[in-house]
KOLLO-273851 format. One record per residue (C-alpha): residue number from 1; residue in three letters; x negated, y negated, z. Coordinates in pm, 1 decimal, always signed. Each point is the difference from the previous one (the first is absolute). Layout:
<sites>
SITE     n   res          x          y          z
SITE   NUM   ALA          X          Y          Z
...
</sites>
This chain:
<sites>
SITE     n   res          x          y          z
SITE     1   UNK   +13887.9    -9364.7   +10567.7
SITE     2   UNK     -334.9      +58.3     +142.1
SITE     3   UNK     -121.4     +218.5     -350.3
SITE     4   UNK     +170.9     -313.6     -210.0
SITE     5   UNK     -231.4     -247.8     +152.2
SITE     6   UNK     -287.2     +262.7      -30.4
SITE     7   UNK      +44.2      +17.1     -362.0
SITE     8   UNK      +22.7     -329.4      -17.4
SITE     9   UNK     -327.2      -71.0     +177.8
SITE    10   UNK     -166.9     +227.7     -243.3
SITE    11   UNK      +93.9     -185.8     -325.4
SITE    12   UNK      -26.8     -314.0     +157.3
SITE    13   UNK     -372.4     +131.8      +33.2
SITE    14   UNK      -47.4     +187.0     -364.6
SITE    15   UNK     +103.1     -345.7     -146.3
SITE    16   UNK     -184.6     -255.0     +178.5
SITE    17   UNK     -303.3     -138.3     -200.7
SITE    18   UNK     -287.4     +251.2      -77.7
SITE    19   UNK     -262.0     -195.2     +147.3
SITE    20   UNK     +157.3      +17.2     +325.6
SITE    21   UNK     -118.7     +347.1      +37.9
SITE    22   UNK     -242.3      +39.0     -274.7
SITE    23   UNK     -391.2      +66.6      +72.8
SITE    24   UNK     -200.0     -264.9      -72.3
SITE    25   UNK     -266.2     +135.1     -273.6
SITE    26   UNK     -282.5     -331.0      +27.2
SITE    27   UNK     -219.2      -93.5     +309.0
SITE    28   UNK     +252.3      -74.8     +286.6
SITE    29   UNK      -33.1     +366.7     +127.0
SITE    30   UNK     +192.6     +320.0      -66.3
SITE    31   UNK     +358.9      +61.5     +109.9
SITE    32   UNK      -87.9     +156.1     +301.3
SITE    33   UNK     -198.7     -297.2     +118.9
SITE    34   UNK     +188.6     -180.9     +245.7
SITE    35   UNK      +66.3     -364.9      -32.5
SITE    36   UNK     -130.1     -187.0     +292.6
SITE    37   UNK     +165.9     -377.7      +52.3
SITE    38   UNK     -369.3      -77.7      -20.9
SITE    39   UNK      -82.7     +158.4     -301.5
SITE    40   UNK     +336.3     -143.3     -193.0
SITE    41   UNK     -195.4     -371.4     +114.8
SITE    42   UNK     -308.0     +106.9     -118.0
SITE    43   UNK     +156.9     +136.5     -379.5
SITE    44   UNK     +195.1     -335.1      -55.0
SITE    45   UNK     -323.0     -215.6      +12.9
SITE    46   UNK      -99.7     +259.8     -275.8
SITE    47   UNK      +74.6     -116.8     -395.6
SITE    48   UNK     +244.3     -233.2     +171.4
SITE    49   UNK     +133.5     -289.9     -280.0
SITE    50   UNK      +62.2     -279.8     +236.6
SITE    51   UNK     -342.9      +21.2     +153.6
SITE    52   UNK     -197.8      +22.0     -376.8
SITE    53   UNK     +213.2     -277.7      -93.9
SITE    54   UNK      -93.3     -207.8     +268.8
SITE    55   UNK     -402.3      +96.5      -49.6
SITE    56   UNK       +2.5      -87.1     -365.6
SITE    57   UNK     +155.2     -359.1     +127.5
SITE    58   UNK     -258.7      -24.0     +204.0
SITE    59   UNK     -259.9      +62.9     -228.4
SITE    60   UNK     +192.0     -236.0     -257.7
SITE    61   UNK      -68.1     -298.9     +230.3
SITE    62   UNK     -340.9      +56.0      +72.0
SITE    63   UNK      -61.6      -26.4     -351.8
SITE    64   UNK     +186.0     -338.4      -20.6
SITE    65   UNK     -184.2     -115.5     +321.7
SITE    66   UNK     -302.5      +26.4     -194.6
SITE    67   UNK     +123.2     -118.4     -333.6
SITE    68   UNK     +109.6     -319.9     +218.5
SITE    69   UNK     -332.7     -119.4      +93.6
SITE    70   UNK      -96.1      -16.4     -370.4
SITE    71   UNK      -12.6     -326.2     -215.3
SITE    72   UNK     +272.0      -49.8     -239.2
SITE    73   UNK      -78.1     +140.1     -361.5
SITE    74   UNK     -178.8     -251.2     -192.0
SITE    75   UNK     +223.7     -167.4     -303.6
SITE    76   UNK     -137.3      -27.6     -351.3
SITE    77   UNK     +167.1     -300.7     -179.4
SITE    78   UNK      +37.9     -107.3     -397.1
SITE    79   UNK     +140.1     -275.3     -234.7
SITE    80   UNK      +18.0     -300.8     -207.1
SITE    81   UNK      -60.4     -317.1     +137.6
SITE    82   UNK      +34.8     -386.7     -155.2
SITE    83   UNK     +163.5     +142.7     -338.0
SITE    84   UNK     +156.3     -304.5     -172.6
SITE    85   UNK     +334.9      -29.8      -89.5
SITE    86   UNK      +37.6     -308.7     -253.5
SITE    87   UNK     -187.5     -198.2     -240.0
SITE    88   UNK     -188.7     +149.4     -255.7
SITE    89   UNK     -185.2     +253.2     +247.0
SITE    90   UNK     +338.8     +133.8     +119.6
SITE    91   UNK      -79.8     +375.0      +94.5
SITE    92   UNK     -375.7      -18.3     -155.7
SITE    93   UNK     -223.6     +193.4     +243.7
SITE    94   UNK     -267.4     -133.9     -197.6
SITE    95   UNK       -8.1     -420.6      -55.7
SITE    96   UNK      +82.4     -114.4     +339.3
SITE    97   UNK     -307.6       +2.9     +224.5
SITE    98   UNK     +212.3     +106.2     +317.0
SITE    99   UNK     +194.6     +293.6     -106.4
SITE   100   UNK     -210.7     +301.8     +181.7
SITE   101   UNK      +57.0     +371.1      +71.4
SITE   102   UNK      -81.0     +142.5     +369.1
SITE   103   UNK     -100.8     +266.6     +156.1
SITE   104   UNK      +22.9       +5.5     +353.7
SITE   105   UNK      -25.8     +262.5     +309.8
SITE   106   UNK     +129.8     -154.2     +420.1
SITE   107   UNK      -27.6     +167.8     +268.6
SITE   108   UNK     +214.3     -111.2     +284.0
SITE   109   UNK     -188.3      +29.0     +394.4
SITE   110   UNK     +214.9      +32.6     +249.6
SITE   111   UNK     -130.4      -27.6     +342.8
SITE   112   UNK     -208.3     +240.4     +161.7
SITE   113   UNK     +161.9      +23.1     +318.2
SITE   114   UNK     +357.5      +15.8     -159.3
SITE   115   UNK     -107.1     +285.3     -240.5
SITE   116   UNK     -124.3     +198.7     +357.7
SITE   117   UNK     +279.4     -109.5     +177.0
SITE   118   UNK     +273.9     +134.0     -302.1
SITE   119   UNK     -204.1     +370.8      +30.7
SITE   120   UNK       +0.4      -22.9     +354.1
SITE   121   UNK     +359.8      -12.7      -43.3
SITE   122   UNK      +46.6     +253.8     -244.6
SITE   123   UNK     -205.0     +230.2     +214.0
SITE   124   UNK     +222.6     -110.2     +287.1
SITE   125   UNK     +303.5     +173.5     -181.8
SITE   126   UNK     -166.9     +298.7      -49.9
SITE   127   UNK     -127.9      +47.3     +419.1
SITE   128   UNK     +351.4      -81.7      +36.2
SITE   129   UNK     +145.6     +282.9     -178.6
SITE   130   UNK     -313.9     +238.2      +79.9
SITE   131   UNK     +167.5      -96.3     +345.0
SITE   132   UNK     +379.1      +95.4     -163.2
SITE   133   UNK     -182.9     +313.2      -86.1
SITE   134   UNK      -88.5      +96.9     +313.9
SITE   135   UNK     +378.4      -60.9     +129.2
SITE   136   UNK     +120.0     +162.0     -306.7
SITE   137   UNK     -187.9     +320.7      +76.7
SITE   138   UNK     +130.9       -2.2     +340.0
SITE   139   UNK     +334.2      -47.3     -136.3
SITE   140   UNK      -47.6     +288.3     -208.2
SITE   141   UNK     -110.0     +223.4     +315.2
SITE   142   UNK     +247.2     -115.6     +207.0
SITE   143   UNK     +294.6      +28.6     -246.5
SITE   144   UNK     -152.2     +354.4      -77.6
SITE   145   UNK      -24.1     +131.6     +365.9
SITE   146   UNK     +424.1     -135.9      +47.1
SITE   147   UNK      +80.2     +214.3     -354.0
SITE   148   UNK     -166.3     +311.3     +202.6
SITE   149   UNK     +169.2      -61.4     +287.5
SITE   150   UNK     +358.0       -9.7     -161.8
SITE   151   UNK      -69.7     +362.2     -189.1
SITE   152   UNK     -132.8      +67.5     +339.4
SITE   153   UNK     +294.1      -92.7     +152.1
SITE   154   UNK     +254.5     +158.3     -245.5
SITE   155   UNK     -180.4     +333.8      -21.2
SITE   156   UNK      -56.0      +90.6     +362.8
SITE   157   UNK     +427.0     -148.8      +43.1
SITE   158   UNK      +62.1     +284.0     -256.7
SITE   159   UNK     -236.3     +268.7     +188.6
SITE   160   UNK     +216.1      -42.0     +291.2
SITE   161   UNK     +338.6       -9.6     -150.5
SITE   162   UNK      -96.3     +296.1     -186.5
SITE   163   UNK      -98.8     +167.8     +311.6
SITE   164   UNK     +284.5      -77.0     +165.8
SITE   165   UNK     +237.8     +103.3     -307.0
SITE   166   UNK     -203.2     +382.1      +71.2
SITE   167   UNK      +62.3       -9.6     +368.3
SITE   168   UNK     +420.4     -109.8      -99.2
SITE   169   UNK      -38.8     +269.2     -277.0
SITE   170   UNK      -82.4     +304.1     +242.9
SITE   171   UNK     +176.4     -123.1     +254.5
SITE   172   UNK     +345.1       +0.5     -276.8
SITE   173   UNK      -67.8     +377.4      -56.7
SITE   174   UNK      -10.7      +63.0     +323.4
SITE   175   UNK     +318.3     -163.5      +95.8
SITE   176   UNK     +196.3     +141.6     -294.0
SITE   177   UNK      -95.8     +344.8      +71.4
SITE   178   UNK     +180.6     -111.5     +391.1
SITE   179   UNK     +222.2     -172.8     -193.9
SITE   180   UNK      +85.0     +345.4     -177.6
SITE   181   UNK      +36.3     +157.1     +304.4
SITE   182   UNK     +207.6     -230.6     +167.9
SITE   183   UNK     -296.7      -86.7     +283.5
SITE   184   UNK      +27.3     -310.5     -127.6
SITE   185   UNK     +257.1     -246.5      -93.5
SITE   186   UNK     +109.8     -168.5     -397.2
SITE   187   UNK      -38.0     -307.2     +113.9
SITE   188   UNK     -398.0      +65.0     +142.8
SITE   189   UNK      -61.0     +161.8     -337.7
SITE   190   UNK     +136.3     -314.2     -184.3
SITE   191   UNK     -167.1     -239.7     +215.6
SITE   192   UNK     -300.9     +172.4      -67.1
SITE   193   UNK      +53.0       +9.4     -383.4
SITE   194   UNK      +41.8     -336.6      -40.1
SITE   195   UNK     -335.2      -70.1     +217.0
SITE   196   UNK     -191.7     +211.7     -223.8
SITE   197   UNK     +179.0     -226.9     -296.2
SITE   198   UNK     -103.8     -339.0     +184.5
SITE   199   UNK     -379.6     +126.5       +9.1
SITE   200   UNK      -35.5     +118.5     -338.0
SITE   201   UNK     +130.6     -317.4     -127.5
SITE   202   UNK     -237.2     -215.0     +237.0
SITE   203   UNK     -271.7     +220.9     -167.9
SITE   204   UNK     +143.3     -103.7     -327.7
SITE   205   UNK      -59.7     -339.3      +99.3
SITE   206   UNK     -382.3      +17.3      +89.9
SITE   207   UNK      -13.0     +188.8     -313.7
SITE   208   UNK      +95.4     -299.9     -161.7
SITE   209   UNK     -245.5     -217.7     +222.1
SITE   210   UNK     -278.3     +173.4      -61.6
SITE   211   UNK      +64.0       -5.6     -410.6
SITE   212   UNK       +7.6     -359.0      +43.3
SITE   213   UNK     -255.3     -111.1     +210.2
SITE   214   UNK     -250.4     +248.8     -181.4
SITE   215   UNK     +110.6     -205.7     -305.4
SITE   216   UNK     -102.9     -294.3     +206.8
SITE   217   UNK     -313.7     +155.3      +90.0
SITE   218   UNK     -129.8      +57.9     -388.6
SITE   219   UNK      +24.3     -392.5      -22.7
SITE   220   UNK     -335.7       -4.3     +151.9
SITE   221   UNK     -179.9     +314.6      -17.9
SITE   222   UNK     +160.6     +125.8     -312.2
SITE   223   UNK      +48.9     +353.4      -52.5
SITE   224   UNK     -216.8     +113.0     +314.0
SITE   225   UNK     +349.0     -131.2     +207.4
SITE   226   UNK     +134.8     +407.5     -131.8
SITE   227   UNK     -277.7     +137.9     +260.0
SITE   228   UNK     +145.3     +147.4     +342.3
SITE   229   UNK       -1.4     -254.7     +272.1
SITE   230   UNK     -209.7      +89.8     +323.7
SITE   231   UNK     +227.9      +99.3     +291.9
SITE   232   UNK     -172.0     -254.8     +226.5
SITE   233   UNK      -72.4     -346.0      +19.1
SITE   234   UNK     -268.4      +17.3     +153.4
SITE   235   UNK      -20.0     -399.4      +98.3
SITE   236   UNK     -321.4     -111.1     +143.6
SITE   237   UNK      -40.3     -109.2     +356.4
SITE   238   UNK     +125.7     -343.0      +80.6
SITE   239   UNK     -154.6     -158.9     +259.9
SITE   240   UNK     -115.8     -388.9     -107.9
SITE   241   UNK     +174.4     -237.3     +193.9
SITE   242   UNK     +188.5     -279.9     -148.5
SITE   243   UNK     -239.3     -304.3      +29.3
SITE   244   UNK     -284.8     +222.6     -216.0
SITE   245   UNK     +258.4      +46.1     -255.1
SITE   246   UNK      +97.0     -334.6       -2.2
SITE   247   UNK     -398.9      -81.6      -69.5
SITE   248   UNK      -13.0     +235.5     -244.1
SITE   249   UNK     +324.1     -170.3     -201.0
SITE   250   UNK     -158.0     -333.6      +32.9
SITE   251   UNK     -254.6     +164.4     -271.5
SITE   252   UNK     +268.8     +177.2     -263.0
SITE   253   UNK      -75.4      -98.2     -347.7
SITE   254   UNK     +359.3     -167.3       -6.8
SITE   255   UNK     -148.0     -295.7     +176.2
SITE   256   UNK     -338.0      +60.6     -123.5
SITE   257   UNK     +202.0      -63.9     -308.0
SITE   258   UNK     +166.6     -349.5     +144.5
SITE   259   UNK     -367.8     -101.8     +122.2
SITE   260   UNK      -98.6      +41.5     -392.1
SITE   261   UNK     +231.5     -225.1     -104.5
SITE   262   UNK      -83.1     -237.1     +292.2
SITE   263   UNK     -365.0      -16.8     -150.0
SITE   264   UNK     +136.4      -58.7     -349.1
SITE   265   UNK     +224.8     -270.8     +121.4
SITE   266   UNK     -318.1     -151.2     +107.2
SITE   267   UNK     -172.4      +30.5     -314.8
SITE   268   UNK     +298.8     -144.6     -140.3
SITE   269   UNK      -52.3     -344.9     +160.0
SITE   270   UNK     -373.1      +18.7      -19.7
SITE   271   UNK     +129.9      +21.0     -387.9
SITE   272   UNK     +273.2     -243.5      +48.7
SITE   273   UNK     -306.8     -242.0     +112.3
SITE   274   UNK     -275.1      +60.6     -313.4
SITE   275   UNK     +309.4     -117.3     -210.2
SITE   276   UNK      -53.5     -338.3     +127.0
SITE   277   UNK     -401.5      +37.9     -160.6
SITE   278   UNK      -28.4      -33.9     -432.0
SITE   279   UNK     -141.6     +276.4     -136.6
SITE   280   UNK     -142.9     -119.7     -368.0
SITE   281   UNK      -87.9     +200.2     -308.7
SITE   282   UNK     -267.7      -87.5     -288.4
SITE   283   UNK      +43.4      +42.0     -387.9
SITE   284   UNK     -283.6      -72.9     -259.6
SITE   285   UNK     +119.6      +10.4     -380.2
SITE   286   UNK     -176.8      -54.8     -299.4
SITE   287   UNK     +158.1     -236.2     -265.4
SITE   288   UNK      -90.7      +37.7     -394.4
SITE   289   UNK      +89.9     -228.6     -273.5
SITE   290   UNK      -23.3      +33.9     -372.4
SITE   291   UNK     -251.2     -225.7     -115.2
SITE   292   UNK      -93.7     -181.9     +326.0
SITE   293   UNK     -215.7      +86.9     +275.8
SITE   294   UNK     +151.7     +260.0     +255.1
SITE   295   UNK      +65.0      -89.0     +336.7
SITE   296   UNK      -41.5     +205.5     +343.3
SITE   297   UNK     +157.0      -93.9     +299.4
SITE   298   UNK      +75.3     +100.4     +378.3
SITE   299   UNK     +263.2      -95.3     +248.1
SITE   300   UNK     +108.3      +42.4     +364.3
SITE   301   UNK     +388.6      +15.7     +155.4
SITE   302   UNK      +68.4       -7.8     +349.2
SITE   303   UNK     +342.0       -7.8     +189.1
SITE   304   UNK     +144.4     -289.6     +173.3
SITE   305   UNK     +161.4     +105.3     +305.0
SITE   306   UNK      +56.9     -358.7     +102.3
SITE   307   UNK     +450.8      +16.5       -5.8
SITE   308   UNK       +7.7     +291.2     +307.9
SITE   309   UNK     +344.0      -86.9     +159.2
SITE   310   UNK     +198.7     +258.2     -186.6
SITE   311   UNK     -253.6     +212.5      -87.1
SITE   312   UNK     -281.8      +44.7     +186.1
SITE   313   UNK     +152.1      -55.9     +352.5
SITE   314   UNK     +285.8     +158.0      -92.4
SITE   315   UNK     -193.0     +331.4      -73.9
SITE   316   UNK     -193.5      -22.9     +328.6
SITE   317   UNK     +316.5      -71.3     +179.0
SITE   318   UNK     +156.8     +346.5      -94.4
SITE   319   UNK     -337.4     +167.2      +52.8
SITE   320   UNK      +28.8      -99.3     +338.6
SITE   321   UNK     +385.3     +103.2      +43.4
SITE   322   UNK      -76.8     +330.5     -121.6
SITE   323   UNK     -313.8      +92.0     +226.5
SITE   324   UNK     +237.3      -90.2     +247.6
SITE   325   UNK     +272.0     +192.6     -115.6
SITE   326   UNK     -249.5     +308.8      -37.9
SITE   327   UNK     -125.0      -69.9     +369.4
SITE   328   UNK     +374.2      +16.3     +139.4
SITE   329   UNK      +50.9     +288.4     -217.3
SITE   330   UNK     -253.7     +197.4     +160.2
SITE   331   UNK     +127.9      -88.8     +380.4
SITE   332   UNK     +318.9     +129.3     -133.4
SITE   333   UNK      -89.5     +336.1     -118.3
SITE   334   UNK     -204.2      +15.6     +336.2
SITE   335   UNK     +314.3       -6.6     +188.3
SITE   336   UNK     +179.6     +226.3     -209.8
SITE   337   UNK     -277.6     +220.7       +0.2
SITE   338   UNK      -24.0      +35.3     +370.4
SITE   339   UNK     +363.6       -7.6      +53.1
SITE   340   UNK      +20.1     +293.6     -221.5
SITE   341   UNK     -330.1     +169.4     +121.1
SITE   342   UNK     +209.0      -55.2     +375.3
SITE   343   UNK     +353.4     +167.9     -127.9
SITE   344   UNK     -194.8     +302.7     -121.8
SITE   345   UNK     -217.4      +67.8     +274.5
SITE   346   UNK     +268.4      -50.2     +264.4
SITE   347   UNK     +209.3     +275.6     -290.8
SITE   348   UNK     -342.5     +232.9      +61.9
SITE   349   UNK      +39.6       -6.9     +303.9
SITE   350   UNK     +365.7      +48.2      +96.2
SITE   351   UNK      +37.7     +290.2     -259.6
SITE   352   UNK     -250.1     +149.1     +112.8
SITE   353   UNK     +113.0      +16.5     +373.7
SITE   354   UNK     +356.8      +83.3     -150.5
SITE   355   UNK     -169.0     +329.7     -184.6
SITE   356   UNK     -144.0      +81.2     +342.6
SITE   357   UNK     +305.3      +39.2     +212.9
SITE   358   UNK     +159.0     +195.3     -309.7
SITE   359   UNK     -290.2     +222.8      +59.7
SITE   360   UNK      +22.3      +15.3     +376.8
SITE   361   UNK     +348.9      +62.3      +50.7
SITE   362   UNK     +242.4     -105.8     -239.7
SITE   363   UNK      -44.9     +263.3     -245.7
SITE   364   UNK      -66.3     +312.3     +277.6
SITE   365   UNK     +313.3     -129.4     +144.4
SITE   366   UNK     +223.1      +63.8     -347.0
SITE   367   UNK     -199.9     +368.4      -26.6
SITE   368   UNK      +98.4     +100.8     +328.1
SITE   369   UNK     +364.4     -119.0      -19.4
SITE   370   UNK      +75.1     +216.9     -359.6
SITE   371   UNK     -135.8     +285.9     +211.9
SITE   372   UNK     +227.0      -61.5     +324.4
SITE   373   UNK     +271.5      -45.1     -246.9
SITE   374   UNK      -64.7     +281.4     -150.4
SITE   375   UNK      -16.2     +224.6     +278.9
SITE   376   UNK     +280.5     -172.7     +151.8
SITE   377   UNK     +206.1     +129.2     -291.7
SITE   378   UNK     -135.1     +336.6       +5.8
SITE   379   UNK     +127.8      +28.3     +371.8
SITE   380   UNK     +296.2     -117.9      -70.2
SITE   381   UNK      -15.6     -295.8     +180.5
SITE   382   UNK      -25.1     -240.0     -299.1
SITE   383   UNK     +149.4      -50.3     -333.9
SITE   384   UNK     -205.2       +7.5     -339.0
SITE   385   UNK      +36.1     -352.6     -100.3
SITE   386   UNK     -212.0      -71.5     +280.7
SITE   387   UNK     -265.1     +148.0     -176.2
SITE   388   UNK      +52.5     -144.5     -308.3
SITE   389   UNK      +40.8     -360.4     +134.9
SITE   390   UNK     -364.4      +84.0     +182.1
SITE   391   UNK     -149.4      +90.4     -289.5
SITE   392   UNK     +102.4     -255.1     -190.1
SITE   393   UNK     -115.5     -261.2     +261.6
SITE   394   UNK     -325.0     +201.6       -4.9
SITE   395   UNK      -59.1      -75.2     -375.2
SITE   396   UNK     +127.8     -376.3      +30.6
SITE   397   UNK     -253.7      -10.5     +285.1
SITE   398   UNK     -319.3     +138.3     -208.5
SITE   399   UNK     +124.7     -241.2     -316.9
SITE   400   UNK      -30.5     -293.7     +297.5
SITE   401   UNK     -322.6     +101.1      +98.8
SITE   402   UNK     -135.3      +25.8     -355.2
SITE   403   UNK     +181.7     -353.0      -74.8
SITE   404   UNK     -203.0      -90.8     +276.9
SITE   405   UNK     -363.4     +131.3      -56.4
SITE   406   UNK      +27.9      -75.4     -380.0
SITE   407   UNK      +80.9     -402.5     +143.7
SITE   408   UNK     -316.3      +31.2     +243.9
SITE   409   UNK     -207.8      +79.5     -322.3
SITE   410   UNK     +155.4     -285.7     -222.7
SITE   411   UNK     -142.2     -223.7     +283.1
SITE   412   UNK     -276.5     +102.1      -11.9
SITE   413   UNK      -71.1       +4.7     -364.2
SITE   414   UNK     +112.7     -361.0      -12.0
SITE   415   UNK     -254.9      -45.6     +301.7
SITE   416   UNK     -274.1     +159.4     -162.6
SITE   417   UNK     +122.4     -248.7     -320.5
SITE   418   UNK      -34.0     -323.2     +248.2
SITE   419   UNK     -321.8      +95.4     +164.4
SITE   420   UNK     -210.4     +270.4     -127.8
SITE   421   UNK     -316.1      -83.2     -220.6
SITE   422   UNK      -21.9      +25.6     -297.7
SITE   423   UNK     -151.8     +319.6     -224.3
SITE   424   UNK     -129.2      +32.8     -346.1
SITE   425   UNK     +283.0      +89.3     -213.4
SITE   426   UNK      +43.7     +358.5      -18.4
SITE   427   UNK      -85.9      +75.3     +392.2
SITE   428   UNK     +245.5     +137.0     +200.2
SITE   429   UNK     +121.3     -187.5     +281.3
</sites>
């Protein structure tokens, strides 16, 4: 059984995708170079779509901020004017002393301050999603660092299980040779076969873990997720207490996004109020007629906002509605933001004094009970399952302490998300 699930590891392995375990030939590092969580951050703000995408919006509303504050294109105008339609001079360009051609060019002049305010608005858009950038980039980090820590995860579940599956190996040979020479029972040999079965096929399920999350992985750093992963984590020291990180959320470019939008709902009913002022535009046209004298003229429009009840007001009155909605917006996020900024530091914390008692006792205890069972049962004062249930409990117990440490650095990546500051794209966190 234990050789079936061997085999069965191995072509698991020879079929899984080649850039699971293929060497990276471009600039991410040879296939020797470990792959720090830090490093897989620092490669998915590299060539990454979602954050050029967002840039080249950017840049597209700056460019329609400035376009905004223009005047309108001026209009050239043409035609036929007074032609006759009856009597003897019925369509006659030429005996009726009105009929005229023209030639004209308007140009229409908005309002000063409504052609600053409509940039300022557009420009508004694009420091809100230069702000969405910023959060995006995080995002990308953050969503980067988890990927790691789920190969992480997966890989160092298969070390031990492999491990393990050696230790169950030798100790199977060694028991079958007793076994052979009846010092030691059928039923301890058994026992101990189908041990050796249950840890191969465990490994054959972090096999499949790792395959998988390393396929996560390439969805932000590409073909760079086939490097080795480092055998540490290597988390930084965590020491701010909760009321700096909370200070340090209140400035996250989500809600540096939200107080964007508060400004542009402002310009919004600084824009809802030049609609109630006419802007006016001026044409001049020239006017010739066959046979007469020629004519040039010029001519002013202006608006009339005088009939503001369901216009005017009404467009001020949802200006107003939506700065307020904005406003309430961004007290909302605030809560959820330190709400969320609470769960994970009090996670941080608990995981990490969870991982220390593992360390302490928990897992020293398990070590030194395989061995008392296992000189127990060499006395004679024991039977072998003993020693298979204690090292079975041993590996559940290193699995729960790897559960645990890979949760204390999820926390804190989702800290360092909330509160840390923010870096050029590219820099590693």
């Amino acid at each position: 059984m234990f050789r079936f699930y061997v085999g069965l590891c191995v072509a698991v392995a020879i079929s899984a995708p080649a850039f699971l375990y293929a060497s990276p030939s471009n600039e991410v590092g040879t296939d020797t170079e470990a792959l720090t969580m830090q490093e897989a951050a620092r490669l998915a703000a590299v060539d990454q779509p979602l954050l050029t995408g967002r840039q080249a919006k950017i840049e597209a509303e700056e460019q329609q901020a400035i376009a905004a504050r223009q005047l309108p294109d001026p209009q050239l105008a043409g035609g036929l004017k007074e032609l006759p339609i009856d009597t003897s001079e019925a369509f006659s360009t030429s005996r009726d002393n009105f009929t005229e051609f023209t030639i004209g060019l308007s140009q229409e002049f908005p309002r000063a301050a409504k052609r600053r305010l409509q940039g300022a608005r557009k420009q508004l858009d694009a420091d809100a999603d230069r702000a969405a950038l910023d959060n995006e980039q995080r995002m990308v980090r953050r969503d980067a660092s988890l990927a790691w820590l789920n190969v992480y995860e997966a890989e160092q579940g298969l070390k031990l299980s492999q491990r393990l599956g050696e230790e169950a190996t030798l100790q199977l040979q060694s028991l079958e040779k007793d076994y052979r020479s009846a010092k030691a029972s059928q039923a301890d040999w058994l026992a101990a076969k189908v041990d050796s079965g249950l840890v191969a096929d465990k490994a054959h399920d972090w096999l499949h873990h790792v395959q998988r999350t390393r396929a996560g992985l390439s969805r932000w750093i590409g073909d760079a997720a086939g490097r080795p992963i480092a055998e540490s984590l290597a988390l930084p020291g965590f020491s701010t207490p909760l009321p700096g990180l909370m200070a340090g959320a209140d400035h996250h470019p989500v809600i540096g996004n939200l107080d964007k939008q508060i400004e542009a709902s402002a310009t919004d009913i600084a824009l809802a109020r030049q609609s109630y002022k006419p802007d006016y535009s001026v044409e001049v046209y020239y006017a010739y007629r066959r046979d007469f004298s020629d004519f040039v003229g010029i001519q002013f429009k202006v608006g009339l906002p005088y009939f503001t009840k369901d216009r005017q007001d009404r467009g001020l009155a949802a200006a107003r509605e939506q700065s307020r909605a904005s406003e309430e917006r961004k007290r909302d996020v605030l809560r959820e933001l330190h709400a969320q900024l609470s769960q994970d530091y009090v996670d941080r914390r608990h995981f990490e004094e969870r991982v220390a008692e593992f360390d302490a006792s928990i897992i020293p205890d398990a070590k030194a009970r395989i061995e008392a069972a296992r000189s127990a049962y060499q006395a004679g004062r024991g039977g072998f399952d003993a020693i298979l249930l204690a090292r079975r409990s041993l590996l559940d117990v290193q699995l729960q302490r790897l559960a645990l440490a890979v949760e204390m650095a999820r926390a804190q990546v989702r800290l360092d998300y909330w509160s840390a500051p923010q870096m050029s794209n590219g820099e590693a966190p």
